[in-house]
PDB file of N, CA, C and O in Angstrom, chain B, residues numbered from 101:
ATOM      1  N   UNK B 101      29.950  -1.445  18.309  1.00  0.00           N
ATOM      2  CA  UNK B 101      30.340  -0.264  17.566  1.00  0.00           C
ATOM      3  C   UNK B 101      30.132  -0.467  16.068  1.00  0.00           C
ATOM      4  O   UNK B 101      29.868   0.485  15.333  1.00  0.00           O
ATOM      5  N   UNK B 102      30.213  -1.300  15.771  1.00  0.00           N
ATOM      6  CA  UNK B 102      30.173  -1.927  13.974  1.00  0.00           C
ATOM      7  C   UNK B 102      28.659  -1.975  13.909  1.00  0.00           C
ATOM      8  O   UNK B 102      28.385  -2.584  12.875  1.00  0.00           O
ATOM      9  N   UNK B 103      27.763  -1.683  14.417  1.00  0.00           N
ATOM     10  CA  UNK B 103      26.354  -2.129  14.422  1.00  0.00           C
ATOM     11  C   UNK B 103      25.630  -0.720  14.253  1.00  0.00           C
ATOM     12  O   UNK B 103      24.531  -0.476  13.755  1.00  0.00           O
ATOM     13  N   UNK B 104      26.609   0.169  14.836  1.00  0.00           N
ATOM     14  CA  UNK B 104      26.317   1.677  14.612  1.00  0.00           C
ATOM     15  C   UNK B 104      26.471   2.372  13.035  1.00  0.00           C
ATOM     16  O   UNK B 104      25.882   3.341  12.554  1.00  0.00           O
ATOM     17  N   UNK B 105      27.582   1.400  12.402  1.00  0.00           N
ATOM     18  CA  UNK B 105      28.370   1.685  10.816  1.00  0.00           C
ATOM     19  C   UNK B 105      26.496   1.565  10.322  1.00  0.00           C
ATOM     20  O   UNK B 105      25.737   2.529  10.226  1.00  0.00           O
ATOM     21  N   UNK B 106      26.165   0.197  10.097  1.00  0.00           N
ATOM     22  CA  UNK B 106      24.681   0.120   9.887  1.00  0.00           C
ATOM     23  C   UNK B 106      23.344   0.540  10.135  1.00  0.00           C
ATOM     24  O   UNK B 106      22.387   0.529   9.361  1.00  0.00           O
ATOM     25  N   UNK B 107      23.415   0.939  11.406  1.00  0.00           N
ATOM     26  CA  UNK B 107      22.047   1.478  11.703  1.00  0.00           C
ATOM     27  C   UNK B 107      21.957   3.495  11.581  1.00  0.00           C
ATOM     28  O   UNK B 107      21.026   4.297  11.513  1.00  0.00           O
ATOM     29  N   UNK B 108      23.123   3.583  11.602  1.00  0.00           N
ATOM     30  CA  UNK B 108      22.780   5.182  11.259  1.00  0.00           C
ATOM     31  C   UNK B 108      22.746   5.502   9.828  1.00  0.00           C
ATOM     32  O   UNK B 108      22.208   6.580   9.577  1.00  0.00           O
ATOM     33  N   UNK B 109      23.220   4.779   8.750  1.00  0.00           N
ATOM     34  CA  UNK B 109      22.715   5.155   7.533  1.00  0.00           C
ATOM     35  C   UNK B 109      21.010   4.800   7.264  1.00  0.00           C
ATOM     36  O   UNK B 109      20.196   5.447   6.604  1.00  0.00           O
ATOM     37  N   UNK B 110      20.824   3.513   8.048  1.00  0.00           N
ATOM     38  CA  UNK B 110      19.554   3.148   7.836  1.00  0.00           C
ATOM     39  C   UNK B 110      18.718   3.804   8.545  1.00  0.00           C
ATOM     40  O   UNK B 110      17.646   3.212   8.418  1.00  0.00           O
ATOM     41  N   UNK B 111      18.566   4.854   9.346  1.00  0.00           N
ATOM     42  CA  UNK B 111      18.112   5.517  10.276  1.00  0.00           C
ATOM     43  C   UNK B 111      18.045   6.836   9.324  1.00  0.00           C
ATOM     44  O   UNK B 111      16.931   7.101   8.873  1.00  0.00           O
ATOM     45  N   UNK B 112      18.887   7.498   9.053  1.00  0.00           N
ATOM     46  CA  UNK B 112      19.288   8.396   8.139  1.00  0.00           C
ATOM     47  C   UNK B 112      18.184   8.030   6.795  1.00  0.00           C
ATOM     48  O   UNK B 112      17.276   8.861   6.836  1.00  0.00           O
ATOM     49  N   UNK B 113      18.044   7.318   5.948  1.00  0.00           N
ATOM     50  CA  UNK B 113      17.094   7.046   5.098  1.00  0.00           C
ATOM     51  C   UNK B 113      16.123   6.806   5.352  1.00  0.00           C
ATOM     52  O   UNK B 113      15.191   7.191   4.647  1.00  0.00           O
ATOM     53  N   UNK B 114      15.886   5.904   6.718  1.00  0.00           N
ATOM     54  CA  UNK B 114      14.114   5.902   6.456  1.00  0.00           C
ATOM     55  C   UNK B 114      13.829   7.371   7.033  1.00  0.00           C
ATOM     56  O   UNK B 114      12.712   7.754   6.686  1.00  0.00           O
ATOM     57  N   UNK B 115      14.655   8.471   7.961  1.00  0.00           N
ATOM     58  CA  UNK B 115      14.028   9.370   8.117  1.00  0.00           C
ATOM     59  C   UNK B 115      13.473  10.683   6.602  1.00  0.00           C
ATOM     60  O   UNK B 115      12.557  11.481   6.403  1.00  0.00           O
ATOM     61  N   UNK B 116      14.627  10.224   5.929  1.00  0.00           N
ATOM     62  CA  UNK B 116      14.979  10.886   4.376  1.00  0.00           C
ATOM     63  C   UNK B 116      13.682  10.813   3.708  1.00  0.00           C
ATOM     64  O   UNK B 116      12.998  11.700   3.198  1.00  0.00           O
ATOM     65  N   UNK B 117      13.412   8.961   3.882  1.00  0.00           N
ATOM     66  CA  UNK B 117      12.335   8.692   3.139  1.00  0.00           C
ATOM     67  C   UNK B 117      10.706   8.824   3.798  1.00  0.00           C
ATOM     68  O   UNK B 117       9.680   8.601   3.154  1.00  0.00           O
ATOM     69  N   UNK B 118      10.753   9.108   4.773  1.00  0.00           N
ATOM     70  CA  UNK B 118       9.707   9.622   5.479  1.00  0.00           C
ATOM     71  C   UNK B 118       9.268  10.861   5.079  1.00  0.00           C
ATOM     72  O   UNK B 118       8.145  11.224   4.728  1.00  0.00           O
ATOM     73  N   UNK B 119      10.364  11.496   5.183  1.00  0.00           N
ATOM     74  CA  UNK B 119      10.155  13.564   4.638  1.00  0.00           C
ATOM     75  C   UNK B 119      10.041  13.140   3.295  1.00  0.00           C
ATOM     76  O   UNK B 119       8.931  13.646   3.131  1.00  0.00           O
ATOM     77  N   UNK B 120      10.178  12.852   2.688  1.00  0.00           N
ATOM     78  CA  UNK B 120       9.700  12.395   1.184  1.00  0.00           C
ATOM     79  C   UNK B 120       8.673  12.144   0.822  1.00  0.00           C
ATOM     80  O   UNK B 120       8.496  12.375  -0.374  1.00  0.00           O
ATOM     81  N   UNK B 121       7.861  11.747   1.354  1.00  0.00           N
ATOM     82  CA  UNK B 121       6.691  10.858   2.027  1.00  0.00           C
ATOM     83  C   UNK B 121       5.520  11.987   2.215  1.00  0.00           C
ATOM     84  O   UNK B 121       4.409  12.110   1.699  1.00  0.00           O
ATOM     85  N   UNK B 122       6.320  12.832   3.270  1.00  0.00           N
ATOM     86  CA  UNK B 122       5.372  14.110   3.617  1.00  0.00           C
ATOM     87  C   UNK B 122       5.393  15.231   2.862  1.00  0.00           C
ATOM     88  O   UNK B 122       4.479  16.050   2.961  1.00  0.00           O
ATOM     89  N   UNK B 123       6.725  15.463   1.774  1.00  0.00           N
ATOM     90  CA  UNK B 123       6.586  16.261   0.931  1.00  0.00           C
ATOM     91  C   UNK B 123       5.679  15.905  -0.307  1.00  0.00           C
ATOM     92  O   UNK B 123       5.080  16.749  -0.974  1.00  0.00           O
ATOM     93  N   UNK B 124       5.664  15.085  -0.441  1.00  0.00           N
ATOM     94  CA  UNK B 124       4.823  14.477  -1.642  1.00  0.00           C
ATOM     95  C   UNK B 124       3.002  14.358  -1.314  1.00  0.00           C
ATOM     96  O   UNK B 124       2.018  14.437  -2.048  1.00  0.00           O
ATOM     97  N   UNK B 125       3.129  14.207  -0.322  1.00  0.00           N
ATOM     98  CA  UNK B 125       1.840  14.585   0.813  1.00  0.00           C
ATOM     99  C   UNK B 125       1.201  15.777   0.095  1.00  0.00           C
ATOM    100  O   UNK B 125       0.153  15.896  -0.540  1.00  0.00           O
ATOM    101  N   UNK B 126       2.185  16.614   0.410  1.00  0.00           N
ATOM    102  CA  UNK B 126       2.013  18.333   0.489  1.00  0.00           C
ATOM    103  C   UNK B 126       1.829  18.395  -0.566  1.00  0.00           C
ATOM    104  O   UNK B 126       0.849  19.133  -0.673  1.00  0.00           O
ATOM    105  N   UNK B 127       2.159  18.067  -1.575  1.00  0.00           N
ATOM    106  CA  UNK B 127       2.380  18.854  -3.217  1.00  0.00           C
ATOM    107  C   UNK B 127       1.211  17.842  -4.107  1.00  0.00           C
ATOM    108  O   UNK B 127       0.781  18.276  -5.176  1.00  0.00           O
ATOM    109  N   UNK B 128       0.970  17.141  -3.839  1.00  0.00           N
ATOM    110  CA  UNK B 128      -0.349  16.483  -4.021  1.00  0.00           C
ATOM    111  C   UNK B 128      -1.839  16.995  -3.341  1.00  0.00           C
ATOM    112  O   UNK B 128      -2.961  16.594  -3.651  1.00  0.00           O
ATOM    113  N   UNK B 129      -1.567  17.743  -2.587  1.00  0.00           N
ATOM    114  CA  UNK B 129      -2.577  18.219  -2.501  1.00  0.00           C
ATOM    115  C   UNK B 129      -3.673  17.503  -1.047  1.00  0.00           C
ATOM    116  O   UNK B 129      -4.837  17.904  -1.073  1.00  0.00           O
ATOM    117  N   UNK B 130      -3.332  16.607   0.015  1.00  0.00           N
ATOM    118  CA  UNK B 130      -3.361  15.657   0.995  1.00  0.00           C
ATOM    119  C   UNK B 130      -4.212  16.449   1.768  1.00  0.00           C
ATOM    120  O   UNK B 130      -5.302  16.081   2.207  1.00  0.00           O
ATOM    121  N   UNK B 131      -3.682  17.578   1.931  1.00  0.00           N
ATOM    122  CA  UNK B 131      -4.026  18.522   2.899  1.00  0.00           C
ATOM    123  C   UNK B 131      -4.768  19.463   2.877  1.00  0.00           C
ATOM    124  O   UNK B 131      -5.020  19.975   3.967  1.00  0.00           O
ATOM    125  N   UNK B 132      -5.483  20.126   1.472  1.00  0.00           N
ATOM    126  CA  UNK B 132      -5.934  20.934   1.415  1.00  0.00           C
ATOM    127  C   UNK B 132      -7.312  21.402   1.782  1.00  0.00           C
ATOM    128  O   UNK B 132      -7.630  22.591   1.752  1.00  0.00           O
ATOM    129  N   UNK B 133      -8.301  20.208   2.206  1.00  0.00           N
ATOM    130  CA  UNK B 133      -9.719  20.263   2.173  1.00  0.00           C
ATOM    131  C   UNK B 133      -9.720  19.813   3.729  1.00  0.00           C
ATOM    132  O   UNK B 133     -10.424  18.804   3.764  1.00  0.00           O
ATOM    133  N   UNK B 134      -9.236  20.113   5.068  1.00  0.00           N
ATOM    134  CA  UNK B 134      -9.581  19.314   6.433  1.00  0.00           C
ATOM    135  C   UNK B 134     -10.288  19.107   6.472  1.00  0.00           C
ATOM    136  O   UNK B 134     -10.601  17.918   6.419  1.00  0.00           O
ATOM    137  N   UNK B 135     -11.479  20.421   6.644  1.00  0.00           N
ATOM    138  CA  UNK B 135     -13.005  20.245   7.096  1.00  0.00           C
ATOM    139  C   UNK B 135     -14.047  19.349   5.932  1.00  0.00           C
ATOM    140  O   UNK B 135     -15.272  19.241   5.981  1.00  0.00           O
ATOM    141  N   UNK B 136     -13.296  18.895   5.121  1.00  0.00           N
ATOM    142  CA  UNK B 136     -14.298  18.421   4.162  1.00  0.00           C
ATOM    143  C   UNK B 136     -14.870  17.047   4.439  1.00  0.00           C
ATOM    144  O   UNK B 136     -16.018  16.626   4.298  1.00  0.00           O
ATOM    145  N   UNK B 137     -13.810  16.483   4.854  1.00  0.00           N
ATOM    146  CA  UNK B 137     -14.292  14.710   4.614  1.00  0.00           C
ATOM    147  C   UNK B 137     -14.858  14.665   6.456  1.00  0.00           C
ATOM    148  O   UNK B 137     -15.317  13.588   6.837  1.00  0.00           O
ATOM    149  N   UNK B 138     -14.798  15.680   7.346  1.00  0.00           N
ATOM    150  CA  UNK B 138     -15.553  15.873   8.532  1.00  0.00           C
ATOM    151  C   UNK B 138     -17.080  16.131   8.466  1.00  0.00           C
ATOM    152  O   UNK B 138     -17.951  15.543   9.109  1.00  0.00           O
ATOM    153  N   UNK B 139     -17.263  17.346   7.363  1.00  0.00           N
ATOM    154  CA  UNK B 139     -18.556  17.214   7.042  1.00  0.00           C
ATOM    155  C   UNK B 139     -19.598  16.512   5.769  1.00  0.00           C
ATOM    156  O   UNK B 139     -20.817  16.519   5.596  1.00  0.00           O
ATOM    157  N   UNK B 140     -18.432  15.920   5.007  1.00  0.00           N
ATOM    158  CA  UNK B 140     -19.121  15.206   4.356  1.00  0.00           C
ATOM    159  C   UNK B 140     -20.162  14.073   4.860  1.00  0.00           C
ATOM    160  O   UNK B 140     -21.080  13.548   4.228  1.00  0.00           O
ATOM    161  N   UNK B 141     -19.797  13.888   6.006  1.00  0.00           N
ATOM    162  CA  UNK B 141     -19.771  12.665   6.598  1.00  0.00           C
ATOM    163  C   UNK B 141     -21.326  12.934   7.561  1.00  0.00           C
ATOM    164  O   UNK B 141     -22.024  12.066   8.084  1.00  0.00           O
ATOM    165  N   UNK B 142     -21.463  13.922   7.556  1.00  0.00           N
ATOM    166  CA  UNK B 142     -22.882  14.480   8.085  1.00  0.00           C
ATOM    167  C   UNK B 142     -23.883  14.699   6.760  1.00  0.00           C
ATOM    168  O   UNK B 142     -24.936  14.094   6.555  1.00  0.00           O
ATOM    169  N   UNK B 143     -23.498  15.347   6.227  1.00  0.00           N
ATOM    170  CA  UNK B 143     -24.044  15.257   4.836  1.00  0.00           C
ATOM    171  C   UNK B 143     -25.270  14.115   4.079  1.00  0.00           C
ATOM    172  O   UNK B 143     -24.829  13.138   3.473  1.00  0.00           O
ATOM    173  N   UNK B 144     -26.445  14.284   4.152  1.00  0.00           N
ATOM    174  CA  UNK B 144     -27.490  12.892   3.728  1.00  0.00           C
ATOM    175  C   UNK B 144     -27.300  13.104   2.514  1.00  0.00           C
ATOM    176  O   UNK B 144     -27.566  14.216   2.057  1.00  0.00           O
ATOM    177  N   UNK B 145     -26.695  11.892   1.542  1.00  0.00           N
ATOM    178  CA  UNK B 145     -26.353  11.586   0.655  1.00  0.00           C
ATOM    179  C   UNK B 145     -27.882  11.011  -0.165  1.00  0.00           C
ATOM    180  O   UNK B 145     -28.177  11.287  -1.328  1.00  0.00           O
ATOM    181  N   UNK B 146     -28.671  10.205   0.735  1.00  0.00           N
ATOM    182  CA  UNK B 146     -29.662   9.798   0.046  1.00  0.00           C
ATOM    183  C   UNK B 146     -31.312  11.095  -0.411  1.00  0.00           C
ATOM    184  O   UNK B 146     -32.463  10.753  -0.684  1.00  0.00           O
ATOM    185  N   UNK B 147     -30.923  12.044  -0.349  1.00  0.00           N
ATOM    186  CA  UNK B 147     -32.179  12.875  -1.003  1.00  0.00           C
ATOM    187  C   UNK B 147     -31.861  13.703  -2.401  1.00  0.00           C
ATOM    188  O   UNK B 147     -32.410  14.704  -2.862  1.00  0.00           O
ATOM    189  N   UNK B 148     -30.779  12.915  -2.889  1.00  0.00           N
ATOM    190  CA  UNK B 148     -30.487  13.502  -4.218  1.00  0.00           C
ATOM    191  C   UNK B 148     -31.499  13.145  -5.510  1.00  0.00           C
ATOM    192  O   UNK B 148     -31.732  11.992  -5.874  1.00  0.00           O
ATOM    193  N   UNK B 149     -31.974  14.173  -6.042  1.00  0.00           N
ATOM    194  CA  UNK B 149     -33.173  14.517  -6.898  1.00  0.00           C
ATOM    195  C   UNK B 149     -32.644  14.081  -8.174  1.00  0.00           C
ATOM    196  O   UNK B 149     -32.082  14.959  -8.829  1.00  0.00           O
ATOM    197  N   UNK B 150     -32.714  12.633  -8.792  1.00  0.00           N
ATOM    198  CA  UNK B 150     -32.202  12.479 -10.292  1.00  0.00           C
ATOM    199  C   UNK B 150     -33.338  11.735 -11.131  1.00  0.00           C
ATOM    200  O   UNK B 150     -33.168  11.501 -12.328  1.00  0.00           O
TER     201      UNK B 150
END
């Protein structure tokens, strides 16, 4: 029972700090381009004209 005093605050924060994690995700901007780095990746990089 004393093992519970400990693990639910620590349970409680890393979930805290997880959503923290994913909000900061969000507001940075993480998410905004999906399809991009999918087709970048098809994309021939080597016929660029310089």
């Amino acid at each position: 029972m004393t093992t519970l005093v400990y693990l639910i605050p620590v349970a409680l924060f890393l979930g805290a700090l997880g959503l923290a994690g994913f909000l900061w995700a969000l507001r940075s901007g993480q998410y905004e381009d999906l399809d991009g780095a999918a087709e970048r990746i098809l994309i021939d990089g080597d016929d660029k004209s310089n």
